[in-house]
C-alpha positions in Angstrom: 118.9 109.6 106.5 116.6 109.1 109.4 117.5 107.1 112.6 117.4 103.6 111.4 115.0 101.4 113.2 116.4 98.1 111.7 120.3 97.4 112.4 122.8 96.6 109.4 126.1 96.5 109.6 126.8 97.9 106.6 125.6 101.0 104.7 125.7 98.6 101.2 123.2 95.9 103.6 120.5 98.6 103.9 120.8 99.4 100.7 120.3 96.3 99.2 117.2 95.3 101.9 115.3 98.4 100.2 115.7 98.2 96.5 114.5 94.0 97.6 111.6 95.7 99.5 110.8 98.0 96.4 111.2 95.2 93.9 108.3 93.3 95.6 106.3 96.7 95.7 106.4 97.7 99.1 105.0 101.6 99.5 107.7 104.4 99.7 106.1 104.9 103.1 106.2 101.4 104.5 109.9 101.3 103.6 110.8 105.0 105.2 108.8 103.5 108.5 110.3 100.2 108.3 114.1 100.9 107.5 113.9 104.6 108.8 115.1 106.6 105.7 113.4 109.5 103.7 111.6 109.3 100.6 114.6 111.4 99.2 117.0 109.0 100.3 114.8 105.9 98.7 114.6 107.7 95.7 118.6 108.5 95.2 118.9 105.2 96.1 116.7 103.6 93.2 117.8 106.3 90.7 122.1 105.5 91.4 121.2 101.4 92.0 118.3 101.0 88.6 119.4 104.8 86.9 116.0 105.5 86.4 113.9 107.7 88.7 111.7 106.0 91.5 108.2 106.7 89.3 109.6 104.9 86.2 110.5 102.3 88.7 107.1 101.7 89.6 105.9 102.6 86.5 107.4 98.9 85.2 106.0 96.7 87.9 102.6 98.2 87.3 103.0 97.3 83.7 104.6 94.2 84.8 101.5 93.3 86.7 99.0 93.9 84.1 100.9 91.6 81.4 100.8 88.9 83.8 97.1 89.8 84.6 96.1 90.2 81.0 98.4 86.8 80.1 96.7 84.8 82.7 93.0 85.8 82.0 93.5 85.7 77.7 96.1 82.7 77.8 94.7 80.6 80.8 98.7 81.0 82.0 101.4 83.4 83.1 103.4 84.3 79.5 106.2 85.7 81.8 108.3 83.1 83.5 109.8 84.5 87.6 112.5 83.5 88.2 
């Protein structure tokens, strides 16, 4: 891991703060800037946190976003409810 750039107290507080940041979609790159960590350490960290590998990560909130897309455009409303 890189020299942080944002303080946690905790190795477990980093972690969760990234897989939050890659839920919403944040860029591999924007994360490694903003927390200070590798792509390699983002990517370990999805894989042990989701067990799947950081591209089928992404891979389900593209789909994700083009249900809701498709939903809202055929339906006239979002099928998928957030939470």
């Amino acid at each position: 891991m890189c020299g942080q750039k944002i303080n946690f107290k905790t190795e477990k507080e980093l972690q969760e703060a990234i897989i939050q940041e890659k839920s919403k979609g944040t860029p591999d790159i924007e994360i490694g800037q903003k927390y200070g960590v590798t792509f390699r350490y983002i990517e370990r960290l999805i894989t042990k946190s989701q067990g799947v590998n950081i591209s089928a990560f992404d891979l389900f909130f593209i789909l994700l976003d083009k249900i809701i897309y498709f939903s809202e455009n055929i339906f006239g409303y979002n099928c998928i409810q957030e939470a």
